[in-house]
C-alpha positions as a Markdown table, in Angstrom:
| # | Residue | x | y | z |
|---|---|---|---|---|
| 1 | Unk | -18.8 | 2.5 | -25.2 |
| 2 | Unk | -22.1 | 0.8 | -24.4 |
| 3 | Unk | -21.8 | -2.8 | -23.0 |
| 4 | Unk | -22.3 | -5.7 | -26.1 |
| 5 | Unk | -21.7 | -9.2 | -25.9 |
| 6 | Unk | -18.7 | -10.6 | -28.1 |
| 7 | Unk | -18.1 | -14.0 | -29.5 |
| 8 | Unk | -15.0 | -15.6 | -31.1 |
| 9 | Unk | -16.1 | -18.7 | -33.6 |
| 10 | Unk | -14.3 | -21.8 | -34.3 |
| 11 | Unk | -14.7 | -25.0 | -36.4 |
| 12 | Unk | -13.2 | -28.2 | -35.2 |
| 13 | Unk | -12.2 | -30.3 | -38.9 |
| 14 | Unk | -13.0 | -33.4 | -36.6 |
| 15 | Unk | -17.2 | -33.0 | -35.4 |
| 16 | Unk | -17.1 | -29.7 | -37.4 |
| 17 | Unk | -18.6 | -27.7 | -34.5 |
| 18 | Unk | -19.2 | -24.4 | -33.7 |
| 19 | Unk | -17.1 | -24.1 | -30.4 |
| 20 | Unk | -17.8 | -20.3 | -29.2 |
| 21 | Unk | -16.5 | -18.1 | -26.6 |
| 22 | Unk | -18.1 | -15.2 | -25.0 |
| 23 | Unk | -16.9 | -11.8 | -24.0 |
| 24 | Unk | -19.4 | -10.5 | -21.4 |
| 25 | Unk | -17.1 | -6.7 | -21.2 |
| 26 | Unk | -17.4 | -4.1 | -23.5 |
| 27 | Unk | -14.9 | -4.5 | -26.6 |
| 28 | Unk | -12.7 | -2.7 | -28.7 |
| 29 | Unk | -12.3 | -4.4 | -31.9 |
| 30 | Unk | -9.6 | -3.1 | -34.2 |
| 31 | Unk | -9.9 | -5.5 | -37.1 |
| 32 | Unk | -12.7 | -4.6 | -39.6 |
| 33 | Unk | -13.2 | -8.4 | -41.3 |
| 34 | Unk | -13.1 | -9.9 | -37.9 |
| 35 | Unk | -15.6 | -8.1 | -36.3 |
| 36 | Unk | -18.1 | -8.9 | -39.0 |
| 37 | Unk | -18.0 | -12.7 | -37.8 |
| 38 | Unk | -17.5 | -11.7 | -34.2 |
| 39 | Unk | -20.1 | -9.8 | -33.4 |
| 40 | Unk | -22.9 | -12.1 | -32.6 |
| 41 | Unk | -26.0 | -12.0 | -30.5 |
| 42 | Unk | -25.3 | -13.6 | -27.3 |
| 43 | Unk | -28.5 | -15.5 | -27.6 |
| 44 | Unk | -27.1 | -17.2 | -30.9 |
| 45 | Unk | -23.7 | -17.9 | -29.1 |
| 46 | Unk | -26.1 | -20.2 | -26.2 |
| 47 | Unk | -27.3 | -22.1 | -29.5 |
| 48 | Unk | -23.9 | -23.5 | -29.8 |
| 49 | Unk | -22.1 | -23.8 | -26.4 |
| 50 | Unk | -22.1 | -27.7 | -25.7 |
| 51 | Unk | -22.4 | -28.7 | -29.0 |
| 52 | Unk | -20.3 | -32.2 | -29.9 |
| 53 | Unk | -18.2 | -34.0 | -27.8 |
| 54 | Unk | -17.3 | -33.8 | -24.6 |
| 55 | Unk | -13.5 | -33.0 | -25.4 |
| 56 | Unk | -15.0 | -30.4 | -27.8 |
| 57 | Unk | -17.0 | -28.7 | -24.2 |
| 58 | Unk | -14.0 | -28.7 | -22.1 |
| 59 | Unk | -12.5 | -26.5 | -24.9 |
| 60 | Unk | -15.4 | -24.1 | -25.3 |
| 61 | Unk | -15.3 | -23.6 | -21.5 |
| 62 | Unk | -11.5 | -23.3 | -21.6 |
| 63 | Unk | -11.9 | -20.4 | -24.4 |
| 64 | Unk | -14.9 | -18.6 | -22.5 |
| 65 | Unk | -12.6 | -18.7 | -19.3 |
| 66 | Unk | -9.5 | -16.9 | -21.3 |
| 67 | Unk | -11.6 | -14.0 | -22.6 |
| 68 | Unk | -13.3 | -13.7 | -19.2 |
| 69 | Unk | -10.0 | -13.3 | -17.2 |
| 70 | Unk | -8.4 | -11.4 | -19.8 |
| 71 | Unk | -7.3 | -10.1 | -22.9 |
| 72 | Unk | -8.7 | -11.8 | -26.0 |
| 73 | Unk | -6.3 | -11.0 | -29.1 |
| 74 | Unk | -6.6 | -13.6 | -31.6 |
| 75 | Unk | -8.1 | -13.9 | -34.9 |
| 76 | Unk | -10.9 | -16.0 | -36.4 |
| 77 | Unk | -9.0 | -19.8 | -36.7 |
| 78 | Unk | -11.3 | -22.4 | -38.5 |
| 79 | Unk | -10.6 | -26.4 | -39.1 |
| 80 | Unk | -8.7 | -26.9 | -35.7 |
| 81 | Unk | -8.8 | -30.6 | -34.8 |
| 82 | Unk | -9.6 | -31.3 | -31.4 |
| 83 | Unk | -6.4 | -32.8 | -30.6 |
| 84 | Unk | -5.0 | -29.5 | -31.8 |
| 85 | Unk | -7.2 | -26.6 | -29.6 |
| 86 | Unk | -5.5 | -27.0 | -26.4 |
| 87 | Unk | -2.3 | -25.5 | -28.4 |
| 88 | Unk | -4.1 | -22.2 | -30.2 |
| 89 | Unk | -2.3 | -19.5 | -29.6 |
| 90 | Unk | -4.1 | -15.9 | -29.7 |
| 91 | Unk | -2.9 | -14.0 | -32.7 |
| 92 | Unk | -2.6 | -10.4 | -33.3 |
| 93 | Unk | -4.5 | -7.5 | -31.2 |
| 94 | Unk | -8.4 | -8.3 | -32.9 |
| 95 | Unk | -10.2 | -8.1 | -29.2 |
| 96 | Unk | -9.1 | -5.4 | -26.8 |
| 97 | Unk | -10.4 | -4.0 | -23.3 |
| 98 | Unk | -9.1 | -0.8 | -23.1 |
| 99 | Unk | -8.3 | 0.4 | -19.4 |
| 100 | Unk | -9.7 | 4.1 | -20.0 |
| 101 | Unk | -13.3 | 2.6 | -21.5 |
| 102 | Unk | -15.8 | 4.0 | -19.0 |
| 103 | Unk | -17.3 | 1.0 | -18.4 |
| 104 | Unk | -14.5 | -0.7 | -17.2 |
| 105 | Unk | -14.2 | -1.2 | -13.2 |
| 106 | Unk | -15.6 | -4.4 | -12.5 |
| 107 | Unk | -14.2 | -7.5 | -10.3 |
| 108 | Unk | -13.0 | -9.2 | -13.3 |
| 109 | Unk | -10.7 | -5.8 | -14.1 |
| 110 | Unk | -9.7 | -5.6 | -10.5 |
| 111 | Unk | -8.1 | -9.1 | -11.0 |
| 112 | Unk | -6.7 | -8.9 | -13.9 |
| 113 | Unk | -4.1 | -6.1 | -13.6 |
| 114 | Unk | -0.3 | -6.3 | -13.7 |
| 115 | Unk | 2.4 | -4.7 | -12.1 |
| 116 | Unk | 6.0 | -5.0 | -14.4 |
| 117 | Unk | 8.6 | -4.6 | -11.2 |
| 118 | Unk | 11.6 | -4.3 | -13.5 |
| 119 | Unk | 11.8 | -2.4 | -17.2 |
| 120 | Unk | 14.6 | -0.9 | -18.6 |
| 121 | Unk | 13.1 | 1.4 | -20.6 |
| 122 | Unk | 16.1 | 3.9 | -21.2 |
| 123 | Unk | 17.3 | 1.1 | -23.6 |
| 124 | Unk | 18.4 | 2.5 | -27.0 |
| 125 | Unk | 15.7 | -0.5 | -28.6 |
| 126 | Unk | 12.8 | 2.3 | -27.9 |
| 127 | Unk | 14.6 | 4.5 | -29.2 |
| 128 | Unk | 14.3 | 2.9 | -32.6 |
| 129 | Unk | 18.2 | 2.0 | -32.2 |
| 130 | Unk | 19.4 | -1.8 | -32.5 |
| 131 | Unk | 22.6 | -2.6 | -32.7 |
| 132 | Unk | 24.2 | 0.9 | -33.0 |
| 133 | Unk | 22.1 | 0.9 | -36.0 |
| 134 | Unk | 18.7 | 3.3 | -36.3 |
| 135 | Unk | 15.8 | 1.3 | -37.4 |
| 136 | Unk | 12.7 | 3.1 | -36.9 |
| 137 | Unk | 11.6 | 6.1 | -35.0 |
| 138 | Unk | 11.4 | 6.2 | -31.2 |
| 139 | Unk | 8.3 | 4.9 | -29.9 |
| 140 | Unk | 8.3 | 4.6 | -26.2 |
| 141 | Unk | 4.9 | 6.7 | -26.0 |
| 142 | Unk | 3.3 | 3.8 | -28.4 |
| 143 | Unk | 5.0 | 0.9 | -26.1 |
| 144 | Unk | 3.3 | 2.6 | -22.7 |
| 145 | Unk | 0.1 | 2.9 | -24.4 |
| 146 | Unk | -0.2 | -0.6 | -25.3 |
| 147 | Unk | 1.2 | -1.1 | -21.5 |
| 148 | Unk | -1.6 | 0.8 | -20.5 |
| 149 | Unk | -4.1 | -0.9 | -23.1 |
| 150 | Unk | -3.5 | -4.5 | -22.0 |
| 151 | Unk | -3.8 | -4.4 | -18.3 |
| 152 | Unk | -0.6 | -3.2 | -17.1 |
| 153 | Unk | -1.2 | -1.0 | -13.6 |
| 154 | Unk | 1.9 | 0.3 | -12.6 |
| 155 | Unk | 5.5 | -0.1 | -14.0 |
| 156 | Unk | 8.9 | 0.4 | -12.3 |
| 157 | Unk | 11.8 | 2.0 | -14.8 |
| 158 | Unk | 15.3 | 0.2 | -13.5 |
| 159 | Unk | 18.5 | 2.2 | -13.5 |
| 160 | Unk | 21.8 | 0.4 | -13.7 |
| 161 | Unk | 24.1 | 3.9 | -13.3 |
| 162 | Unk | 24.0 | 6.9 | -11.9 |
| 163 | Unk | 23.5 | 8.7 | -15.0 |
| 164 | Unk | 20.4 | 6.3 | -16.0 |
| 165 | Unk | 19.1 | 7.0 | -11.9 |
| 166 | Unk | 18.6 | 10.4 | -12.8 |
| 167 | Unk | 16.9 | 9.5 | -16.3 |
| 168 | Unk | 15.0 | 7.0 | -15.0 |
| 169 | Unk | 13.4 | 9.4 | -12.3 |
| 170 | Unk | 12.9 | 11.9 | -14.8 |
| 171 | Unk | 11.1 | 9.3 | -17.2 |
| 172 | Unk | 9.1 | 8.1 | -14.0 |
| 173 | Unk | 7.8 | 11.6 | -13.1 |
| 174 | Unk | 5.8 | 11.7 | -16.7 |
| 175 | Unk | 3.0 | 9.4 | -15.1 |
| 176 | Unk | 1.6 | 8.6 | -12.0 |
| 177 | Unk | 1.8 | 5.2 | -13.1 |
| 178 | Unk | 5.3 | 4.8 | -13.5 |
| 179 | Unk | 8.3 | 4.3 | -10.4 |
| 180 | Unk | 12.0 | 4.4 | -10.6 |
| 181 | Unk | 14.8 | 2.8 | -9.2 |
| 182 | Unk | 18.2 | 4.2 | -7.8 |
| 183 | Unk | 21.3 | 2.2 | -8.0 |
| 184 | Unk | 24.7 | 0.9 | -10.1 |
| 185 | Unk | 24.4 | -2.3 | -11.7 |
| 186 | Unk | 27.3 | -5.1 | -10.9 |
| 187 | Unk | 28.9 | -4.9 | -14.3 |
| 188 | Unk | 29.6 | -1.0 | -13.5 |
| 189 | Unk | 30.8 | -0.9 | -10.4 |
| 190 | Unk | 34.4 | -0.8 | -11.5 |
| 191 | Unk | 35.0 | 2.9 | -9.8 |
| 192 | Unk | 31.7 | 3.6 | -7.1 |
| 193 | Unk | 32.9 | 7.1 | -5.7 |
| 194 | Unk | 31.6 | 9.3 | -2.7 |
| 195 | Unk | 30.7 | 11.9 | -4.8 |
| 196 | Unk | 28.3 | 8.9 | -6.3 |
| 197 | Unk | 26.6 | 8.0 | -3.5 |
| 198 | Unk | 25.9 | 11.5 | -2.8 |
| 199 | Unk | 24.8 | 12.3 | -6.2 |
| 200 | Unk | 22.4 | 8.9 | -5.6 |
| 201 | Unk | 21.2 | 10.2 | -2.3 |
| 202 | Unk | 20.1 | 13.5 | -3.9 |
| 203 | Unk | 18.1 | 11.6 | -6.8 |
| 204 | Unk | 16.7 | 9.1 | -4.2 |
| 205 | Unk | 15.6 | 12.3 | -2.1 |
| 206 | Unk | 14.1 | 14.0 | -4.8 |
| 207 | Unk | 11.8 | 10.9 | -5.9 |
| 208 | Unk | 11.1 | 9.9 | -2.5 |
| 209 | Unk | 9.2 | 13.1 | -1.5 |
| 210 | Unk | 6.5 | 12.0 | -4.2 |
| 211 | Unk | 6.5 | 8.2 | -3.7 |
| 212 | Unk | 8.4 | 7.9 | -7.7 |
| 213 | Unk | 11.4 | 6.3 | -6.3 |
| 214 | Unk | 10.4 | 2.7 | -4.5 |
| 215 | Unk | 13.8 | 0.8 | -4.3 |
| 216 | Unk | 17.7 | 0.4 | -5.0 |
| 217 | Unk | 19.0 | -1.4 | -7.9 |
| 218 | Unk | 19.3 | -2.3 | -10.2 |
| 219 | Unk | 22.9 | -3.6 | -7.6 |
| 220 | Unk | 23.8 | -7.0 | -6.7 |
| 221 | Unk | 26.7 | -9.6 | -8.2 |
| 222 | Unk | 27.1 | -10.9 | -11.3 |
| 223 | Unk | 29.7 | -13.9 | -11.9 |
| 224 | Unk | 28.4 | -14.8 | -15.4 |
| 225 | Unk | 30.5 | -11.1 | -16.4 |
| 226 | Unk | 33.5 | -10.9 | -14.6 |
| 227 | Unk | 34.8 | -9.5 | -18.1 |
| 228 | Unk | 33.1 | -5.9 | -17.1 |
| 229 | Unk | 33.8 | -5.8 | -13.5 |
| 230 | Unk | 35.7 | -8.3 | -11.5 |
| 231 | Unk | 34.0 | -10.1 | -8.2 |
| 232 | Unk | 35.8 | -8.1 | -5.8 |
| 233 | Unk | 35.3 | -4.3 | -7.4 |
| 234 | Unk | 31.5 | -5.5 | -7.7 |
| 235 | Unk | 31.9 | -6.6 | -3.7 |
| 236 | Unk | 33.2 | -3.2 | -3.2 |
| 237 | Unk | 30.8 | -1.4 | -4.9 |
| 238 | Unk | 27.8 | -3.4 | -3.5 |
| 239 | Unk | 28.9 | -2.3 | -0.1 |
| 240 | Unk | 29.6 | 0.9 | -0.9 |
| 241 | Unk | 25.7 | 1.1 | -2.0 |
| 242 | Unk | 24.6 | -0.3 | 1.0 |
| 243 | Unk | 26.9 | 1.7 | 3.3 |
| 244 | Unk | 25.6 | 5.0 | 2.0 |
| 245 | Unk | 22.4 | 4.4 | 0.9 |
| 246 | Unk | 20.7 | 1.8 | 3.2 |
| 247 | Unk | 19.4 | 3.7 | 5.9 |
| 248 | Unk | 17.3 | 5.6 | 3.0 |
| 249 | Unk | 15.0 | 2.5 | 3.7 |
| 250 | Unk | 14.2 | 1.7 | 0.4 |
| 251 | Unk | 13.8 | -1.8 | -1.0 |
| 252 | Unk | 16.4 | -3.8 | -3.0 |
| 253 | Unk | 16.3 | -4.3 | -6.3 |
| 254 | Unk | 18.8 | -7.4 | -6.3 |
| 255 | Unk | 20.5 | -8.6 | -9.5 |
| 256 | Unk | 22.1 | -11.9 | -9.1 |
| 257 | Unk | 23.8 | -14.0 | -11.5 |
| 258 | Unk | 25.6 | -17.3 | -11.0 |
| 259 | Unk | 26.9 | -16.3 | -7.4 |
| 260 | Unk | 26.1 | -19.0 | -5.1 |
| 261 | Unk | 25.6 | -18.3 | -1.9 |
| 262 | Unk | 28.0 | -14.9 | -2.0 |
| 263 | Unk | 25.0 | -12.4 | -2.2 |
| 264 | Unk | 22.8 | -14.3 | 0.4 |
| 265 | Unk | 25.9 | -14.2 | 2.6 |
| 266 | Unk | 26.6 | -10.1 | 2.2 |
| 267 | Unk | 22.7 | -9.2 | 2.7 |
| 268 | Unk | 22.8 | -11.7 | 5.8 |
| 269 | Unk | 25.7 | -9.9 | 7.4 |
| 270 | Unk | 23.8 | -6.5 | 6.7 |
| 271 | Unk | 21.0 | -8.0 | 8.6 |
| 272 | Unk | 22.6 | -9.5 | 11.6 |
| 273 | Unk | 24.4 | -6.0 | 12.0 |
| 274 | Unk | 21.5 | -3.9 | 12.0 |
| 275 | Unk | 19.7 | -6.3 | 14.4 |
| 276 | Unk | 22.9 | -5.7 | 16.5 |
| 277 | Unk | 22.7 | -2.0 | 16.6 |
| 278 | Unk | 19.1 | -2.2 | 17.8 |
| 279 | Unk | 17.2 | -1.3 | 14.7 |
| 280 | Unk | 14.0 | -3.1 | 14.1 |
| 281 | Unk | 14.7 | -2.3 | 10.2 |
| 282 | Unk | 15.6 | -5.2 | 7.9 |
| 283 | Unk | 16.8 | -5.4 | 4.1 |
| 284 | Unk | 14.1 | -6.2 | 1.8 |
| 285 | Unk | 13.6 | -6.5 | -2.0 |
| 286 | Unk | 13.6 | -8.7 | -4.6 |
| 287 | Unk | 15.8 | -11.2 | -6.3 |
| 288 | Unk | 14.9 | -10.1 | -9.8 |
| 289 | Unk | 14.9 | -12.7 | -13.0 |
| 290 | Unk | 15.3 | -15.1 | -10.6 |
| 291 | Unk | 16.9 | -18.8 | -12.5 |
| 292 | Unk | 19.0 | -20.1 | -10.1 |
| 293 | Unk | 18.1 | -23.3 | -7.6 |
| 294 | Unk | 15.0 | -23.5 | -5.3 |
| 295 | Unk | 17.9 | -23.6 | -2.2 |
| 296 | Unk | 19.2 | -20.3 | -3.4 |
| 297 | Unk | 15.1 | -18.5 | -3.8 |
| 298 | Unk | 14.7 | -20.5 | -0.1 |
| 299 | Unk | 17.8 | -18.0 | 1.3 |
| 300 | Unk | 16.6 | -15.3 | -0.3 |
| 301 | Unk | 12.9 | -15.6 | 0.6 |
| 302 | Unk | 14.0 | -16.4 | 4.6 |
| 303 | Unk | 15.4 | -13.0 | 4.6 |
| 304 | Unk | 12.2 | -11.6 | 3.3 |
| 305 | Unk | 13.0 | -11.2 | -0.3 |
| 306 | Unk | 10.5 | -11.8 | -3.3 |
| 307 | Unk | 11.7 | -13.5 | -6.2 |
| 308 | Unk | 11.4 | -11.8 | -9.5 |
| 309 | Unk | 10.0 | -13.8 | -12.3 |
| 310 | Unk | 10.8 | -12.9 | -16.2 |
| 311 | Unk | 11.0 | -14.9 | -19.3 |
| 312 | Unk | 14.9 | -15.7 | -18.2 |
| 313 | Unk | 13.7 | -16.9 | -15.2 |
| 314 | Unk | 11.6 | -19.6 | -17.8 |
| 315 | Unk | 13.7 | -20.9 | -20.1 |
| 316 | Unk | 14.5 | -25.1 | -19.3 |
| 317 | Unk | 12.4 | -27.3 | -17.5 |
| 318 | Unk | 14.7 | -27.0 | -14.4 |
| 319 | Unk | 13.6 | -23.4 | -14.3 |
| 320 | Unk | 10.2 | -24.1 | -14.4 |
| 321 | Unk | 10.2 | -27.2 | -11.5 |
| 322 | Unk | 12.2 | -24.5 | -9.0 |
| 323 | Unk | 8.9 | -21.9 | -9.9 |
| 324 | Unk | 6.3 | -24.7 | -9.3 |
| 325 | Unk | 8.2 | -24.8 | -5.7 |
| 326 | Unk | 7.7 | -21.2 | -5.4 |
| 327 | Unk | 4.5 | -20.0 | -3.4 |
| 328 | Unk | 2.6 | -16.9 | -4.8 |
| 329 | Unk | 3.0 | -15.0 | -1.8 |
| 330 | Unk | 6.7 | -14.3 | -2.9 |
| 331 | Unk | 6.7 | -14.0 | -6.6 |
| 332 | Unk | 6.3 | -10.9 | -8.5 |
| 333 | Unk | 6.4 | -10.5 | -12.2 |
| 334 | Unk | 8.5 | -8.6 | -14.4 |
| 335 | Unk | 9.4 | -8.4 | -17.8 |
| 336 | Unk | 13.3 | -7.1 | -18.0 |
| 337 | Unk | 12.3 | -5.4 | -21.2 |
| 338 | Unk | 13.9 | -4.8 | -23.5 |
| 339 | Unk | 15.5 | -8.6 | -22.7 |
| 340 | Unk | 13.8 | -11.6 | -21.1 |
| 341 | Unk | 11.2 | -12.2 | -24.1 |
| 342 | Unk | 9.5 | -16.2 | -23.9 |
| 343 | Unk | 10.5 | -17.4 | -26.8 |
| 344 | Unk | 9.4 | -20.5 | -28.7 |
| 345 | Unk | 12.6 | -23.2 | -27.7 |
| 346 | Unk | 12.0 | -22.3 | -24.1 |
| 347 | Unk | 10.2 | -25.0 | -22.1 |
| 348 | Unk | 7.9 | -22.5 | -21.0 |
| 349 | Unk | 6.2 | -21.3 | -24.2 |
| 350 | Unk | 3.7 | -23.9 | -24.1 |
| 351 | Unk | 1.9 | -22.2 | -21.5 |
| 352 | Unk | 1.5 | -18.8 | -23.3 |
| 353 | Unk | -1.8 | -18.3 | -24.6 |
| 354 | Unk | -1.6 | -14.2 | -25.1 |
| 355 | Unk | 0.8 | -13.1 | -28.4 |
| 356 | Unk | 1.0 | -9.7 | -30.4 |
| 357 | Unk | 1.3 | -8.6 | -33.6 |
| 358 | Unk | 5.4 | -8.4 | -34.1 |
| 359 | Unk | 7.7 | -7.5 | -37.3 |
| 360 | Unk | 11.5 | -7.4 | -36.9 |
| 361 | Unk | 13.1 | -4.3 | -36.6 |
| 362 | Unk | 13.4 | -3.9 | -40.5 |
| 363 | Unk | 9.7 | -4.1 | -41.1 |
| 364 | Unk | 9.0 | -1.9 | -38.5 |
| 365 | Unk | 5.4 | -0.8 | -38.0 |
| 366 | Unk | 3.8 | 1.3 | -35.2 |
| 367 | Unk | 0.9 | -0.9 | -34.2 |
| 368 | Unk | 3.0 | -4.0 | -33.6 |
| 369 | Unk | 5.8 | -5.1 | -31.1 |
| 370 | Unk | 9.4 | -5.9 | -32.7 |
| 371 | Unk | 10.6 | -9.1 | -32.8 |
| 372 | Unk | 13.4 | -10.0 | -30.2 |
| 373 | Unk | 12.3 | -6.9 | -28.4 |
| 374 | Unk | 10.0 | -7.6 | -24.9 |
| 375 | Unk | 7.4 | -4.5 | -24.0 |
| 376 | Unk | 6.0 | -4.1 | -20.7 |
| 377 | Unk | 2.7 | -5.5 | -21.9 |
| 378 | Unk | 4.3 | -8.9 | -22.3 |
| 379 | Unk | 3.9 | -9.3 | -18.8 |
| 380 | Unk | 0.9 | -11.0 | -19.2 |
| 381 | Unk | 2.7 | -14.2 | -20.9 |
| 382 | Unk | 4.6 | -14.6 | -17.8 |
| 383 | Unk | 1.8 | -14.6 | -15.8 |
| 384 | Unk | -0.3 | -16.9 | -18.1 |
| 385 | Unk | 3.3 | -19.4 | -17.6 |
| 386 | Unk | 3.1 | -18.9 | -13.4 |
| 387 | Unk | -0.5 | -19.9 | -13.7 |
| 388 | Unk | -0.1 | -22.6 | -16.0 |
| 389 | Unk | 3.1 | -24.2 | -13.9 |
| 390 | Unk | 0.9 | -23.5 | -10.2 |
| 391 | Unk | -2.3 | -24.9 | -12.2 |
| 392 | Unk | -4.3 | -21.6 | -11.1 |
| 393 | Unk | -6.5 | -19.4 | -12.5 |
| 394 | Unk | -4.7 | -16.4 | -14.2 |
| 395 | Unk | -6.6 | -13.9 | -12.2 |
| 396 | Unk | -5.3 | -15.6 | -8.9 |
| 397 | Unk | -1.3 | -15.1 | -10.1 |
| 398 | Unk | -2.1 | -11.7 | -11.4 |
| 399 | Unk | -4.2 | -10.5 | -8.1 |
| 400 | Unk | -2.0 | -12.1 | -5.7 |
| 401 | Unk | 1.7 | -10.7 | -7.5 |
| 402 | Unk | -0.1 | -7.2 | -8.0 |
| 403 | Unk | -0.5 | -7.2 | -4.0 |
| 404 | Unk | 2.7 | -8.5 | -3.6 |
| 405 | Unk | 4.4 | -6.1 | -5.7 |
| 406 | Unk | 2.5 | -3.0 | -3.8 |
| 407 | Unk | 3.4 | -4.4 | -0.6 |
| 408 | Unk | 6.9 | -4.5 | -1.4 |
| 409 | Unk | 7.4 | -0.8 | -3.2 |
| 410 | Unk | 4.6 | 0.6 | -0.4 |
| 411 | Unk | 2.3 | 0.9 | -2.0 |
| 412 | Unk | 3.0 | 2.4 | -5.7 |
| 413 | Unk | 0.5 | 5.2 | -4.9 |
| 414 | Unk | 2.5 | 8.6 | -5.5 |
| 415 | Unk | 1.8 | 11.3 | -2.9 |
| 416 | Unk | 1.0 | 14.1 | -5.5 |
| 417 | Unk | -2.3 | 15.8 | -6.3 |
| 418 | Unk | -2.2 | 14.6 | -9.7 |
| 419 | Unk | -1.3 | 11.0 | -9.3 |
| 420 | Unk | -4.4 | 9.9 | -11.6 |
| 421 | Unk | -5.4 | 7.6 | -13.0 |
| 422 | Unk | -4.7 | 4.8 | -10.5 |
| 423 | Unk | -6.1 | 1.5 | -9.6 |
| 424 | Unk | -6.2 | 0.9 | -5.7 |
């Protein structure tokens, strides 16, 4: 695709001006009608920039600046008052930067990828299956591609049993951009056996030689589901995960839910214990869809944790006062798919700039997202909401969490000849 300069036009019903924003990547414009009255000579766009008030420049600027960082996917919206512009919302997939066009590679690129550090994509929803019910046909190739297609880098599958562990390797082996996790969720840990551990120490072996498998997990406490498994069989089976699987050195991929201080307390005595027996390894990991109180992140990020950040982790106001609190250094994003979508009543949705073309499950069709049913490349709404909360650029969260998610997996680079394509 040879380099050409984009423009998305709108009309303010106030000072009727042209307020423009430039795209200064090659495009891939999927929406015949809209192209006609968005592809415009740059020189005519110049014409216009800083035309009308001074409220109407700040929003031109504010418009160039979101299809510089990222992904523009909106349509052509005319008569928007002033008042109303700082709310547009990007609708449907109209402007897209596609990560295989060969002209791709430049700074802005570099900043603007994403790593998803938790997706459960073994769930039955990408399957075409909702609610024991089949509703369309599975599509799990059409959900990685627009992964792929809207900036996510790398992607780690999440396994809550041993069964899924395996699954979730074999899934993860299909593309050198995918990882896997090894591990029995809380809510299953009603009967953790030996012959478990060793079955998860053969899968962890297996992935490890290649760099597929990066942590443990999906493991952890959950009090908000004692109904499944009761606090003390999930006690046991933590410990029995951490007993047999530990000196594997992988990261932790924590869930925690309503626990207090309980899990800080049983990674804290795994610490102290190692540090007693003379070994210079501690437990890291992450927290993942962290929503509990800015003490509780503090515990977790003295012992070296990150703290995962999804669309659960965004919900009230509370949420989003403890992620203010939170410094970028220890955050990394994930999007709990098929679960943690931003919806519209959370207190968080008024940061999203980034939607997607979406039908409910009925209407199903292939170039759209489902309703009620998060993808991977949602990941970018949660980092559009940890850039609005921090009031910083989008390309900071999503450069700074990338690196922070590499440094905590080691690296997400697989050690096979054929791990391409990649993005250092």
């Amino acid at each position: 695709m040879q380099p050409a300069q984009t423009m998305l036009c709108m009309k303010t019903a106030q000072h009727d001006t042209l307020v423009t924003a430039v795209c200064r990547t090659p495009v891939v414009i999927r929406h015949t009608p809209i192209a006609i009255v968005a592809i415009c000579y740059r020189t005519f766009c110049f014409l216009f920039v800083g035309i009308g008030t001074g409220r109407d420049s700040l929003h031109i600027k504010r418009f160039q600046q979101q299809i510089y960082n990222g992904v523009w996917t909106g349509t052509v919206v005319e008569h928007i008052s002033s008042a109303r512009a700082a709310s547009v919302r990007r609708e449907g997939v109209v402007f897209r930067r596609s990560m295989s066009d060969s002209n791709h590679g430049g700074k802005e690129d570099e900043e603007l990828l994403f790593v998803d550090v938790g997706a459960n994509l073994l769930d039955d929803m990408y399957q075409g299956m909702y609610r024991g019910k089949e509703r369309h046909e599975a599509d799990l190739d059409r959900v990685l591609q627009r992964a792929w297609d809207n900036r996510v880098d790398k992607l780690v599958v999440t396994a809550g049993t041993v069964e899924e562990s395996r699954a979730a390797l074999e899934m993860a082996l299909q593309d050198p951009r995918t990882f896997s996790t090894v591990g029995i969720h809380p809510t299953r840990c009603n009967n953790v056996t030996p012959d478990d551990i060793k079955e998860m120490r053969d899968i962890c072996s297996k992935g490890i030689m290649d760099g597929t498998v990066v942590a443990l997990g999906e493991l952890g406490l959950d009090y908000a589901r004692t109904q499944f498994c009761s606090p003390e069989l999930q006690k046991q089976g933590l410990k029995a995960q951490l007993d047999g699987l530990l000196d594997l050195n992988l990261p932790l991929f924590l869930h925690n839910r309503d626990t207090g201080m309980d899990l800080v307390n049983i990674l804290s005595e795994y610490n102290n214990t190692m540090s007693n027996n003379n070994n210079n390894n501690r437990i890291k990991g992450v927290v993942h869809s962290f929503d509990d109180t800015l003490e509780v992140a503090q515990a977790y990020m003295d012992l070296g944790f990150y703290v995962g950040i999804n669309g659960c982790s965004l919900k009230t106001e509370e949420n989003l006062k403890v992620l203010k609190e939170l410094p970028l250094e220890c955050i990394v994003l994930e999007t709990d798919c098929p679960w943690c979508d931003i919806r519209p009543t959370h207190a968080s949705h008024t940061h999203v700039t980034t939607t997607f073309p979406t039908k409910k499950d009925k209407q199903y069709q292939p170039d759209s997202c489902v309703k009620g049913r998060a993808e991977p490349c949602h990941i970018v709404q949660v980092a559009e909401v940890v850039a609005g909360v921090h009031g910083v650029p989008l390309a900071q969260v999503a450069q700074q969490t990338r690196l922070n998610a590499h440094n905590l997996f080691g690296g997400l680079q697989k050690k096979s000849k054929d791990a391409s394509p990649t993005h250092s």
